[in-house]
N, C-alpha and C positions, 0 to 999 in steps of 0.2 A: 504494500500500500504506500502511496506517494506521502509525502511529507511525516510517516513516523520511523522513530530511530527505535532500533535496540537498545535498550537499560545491560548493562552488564551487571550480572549478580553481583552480590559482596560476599554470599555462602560461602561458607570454608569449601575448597576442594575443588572449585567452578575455576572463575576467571580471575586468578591471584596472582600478586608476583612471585616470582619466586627467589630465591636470593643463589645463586649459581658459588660453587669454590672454585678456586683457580685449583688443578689437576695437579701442575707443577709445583703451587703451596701450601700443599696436604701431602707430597710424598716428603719423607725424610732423606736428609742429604746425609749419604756415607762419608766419615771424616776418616784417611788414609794414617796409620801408626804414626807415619813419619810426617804428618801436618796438627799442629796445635790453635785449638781454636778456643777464646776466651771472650765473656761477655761480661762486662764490668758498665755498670747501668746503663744506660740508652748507646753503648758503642759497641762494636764484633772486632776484635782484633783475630787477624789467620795470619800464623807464620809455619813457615817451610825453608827447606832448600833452597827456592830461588829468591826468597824474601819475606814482606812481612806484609799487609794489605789491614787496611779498615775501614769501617762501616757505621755510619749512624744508623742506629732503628730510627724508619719510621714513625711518627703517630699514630699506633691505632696498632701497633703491631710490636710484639717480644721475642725473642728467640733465647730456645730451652736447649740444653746441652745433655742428650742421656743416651748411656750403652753403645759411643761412641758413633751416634747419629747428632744432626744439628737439625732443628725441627724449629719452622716459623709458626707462630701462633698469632691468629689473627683478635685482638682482644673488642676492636669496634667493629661495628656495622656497617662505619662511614663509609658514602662511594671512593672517598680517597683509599682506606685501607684494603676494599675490595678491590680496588685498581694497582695495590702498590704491593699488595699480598704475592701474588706468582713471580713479580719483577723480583722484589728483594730475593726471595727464595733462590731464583737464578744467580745473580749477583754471588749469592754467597757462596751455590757452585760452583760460581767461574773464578772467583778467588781461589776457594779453594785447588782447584785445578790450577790454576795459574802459579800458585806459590810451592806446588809440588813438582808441578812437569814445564810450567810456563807456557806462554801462548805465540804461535808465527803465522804470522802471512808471508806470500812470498808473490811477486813482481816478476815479469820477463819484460825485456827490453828486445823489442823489434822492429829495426830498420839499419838501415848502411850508416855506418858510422858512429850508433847510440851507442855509449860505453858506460859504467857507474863504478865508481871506485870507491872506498873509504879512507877519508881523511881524517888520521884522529879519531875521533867517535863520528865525525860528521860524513854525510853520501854525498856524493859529487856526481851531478850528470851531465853526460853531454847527451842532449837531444836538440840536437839541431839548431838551435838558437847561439848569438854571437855572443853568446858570453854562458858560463857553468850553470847549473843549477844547483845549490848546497841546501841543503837539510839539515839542520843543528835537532838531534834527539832531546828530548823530554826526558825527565828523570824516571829512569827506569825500561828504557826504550835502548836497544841496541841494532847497529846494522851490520850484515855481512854480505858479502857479495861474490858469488862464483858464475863464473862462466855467463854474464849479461844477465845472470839475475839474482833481483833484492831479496833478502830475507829481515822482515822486522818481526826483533822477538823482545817480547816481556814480559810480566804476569799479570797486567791489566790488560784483560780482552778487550777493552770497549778501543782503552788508547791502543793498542797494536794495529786495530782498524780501521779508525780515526787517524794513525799516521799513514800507515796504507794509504788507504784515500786523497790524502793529503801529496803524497808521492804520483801516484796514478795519475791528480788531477795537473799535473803540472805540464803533462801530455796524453792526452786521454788518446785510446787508438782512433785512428779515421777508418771512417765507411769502407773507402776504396781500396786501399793496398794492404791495409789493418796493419800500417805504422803509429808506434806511438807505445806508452806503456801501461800495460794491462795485469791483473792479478794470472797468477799461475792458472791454466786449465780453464780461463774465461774466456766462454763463444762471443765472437765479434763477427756481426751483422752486415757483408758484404754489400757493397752497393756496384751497378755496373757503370765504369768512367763514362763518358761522354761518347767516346772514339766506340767504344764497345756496343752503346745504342746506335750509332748510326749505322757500324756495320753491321746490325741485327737487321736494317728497314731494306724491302724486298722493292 
């Protein structure tokens, strides 16, 4: 019938919200012999082998230490702690991961004449512009370089990829020849040159 609206029940069990958990925020995070994980009021200190990482808690959210698991527990309702509940949980994976094994990206450089070298701690590229390209690392950010390509390793995932990136973007590859520098094992999307359409037209 024109002009009437459905009412939506308010009966329990009908048309409710429902309050969803993050997947990733209810499983418990295995902590490795050889990583030490401490929580001393609203801060996570993880130290390892390659280092040592820390963490504010959240509002709205605590983290328990038992039977050598690290379990986030979400104590509000808020949409902030329902949004920030699966992130920290990760976070505190990738630390931990990072301060036991560390984290790498890795770069190829392709075209005639790209080369990268390490100076010091810093990377130096030559891509085709008249004058170096230099990269001064972040604390905690290392580079190496074999055979025309970068290795950025640390134990902060977010920065190892955020400097990646940062590197990549200084020559991103082209369409056509797919010069330029791209992460390890990235498909880059051919375009066909000019010369190439015209000798396709019949």
């Amino acid at each position: 019938m024109e002009g009437k609206t459905r009412r939506r029940s308010t009966r329990p069990g009908l048309v409710t919200k429902k309050e969803y958990m993050s997947r990733i925020g209810k499983k418990p995070i295995q902590v490795p012999e050889s990583v030490k994980v401490n929580v001393k009021g609203n801060l996570v200190k993880i130290s390892g082998a390659k280092g040592e990482m820390s963490y504010k808690i959240p509002q709205g959210l605590d983290v328990e230490l038992e039977n050598g698991t690290v379990q986030v527990i979400k104590k509000s309702k808020s949409p902030l702690a329902q949004k920030l509940y699966g992130l920290f949980a990760r976070l505190l994976s990738n630390g931990i991961t990072g301060v036991e094994e560390g984290w790498e990206k890795t770069l190829a450089l392709i075209g005639t004449g790209y080369r990268a070298r390490v100076d010091g701690n810093s990377l130096v590229l030559a891509l085709g512009f008249s004058h170096p390209v230099k990269f001064d690392p972040p604390e905690g950010i290392s580079f190496s370089v074999e055979e025309n390509k970068i290795t950025v390793s640390g134990i902060d995932k977010h920065m190892v990829g955020q400097v990646a990136a940062n590197i990549r973007d200084a020559r991103p590859p082209e369409p056509y020849q797919g010069k330029g520098v791209r992460y390890e094992n990235e498909y880059v999307r051919r375009k066909a040159g000019k010369s190439a359409k015209v000798g396709a037209k019949v």
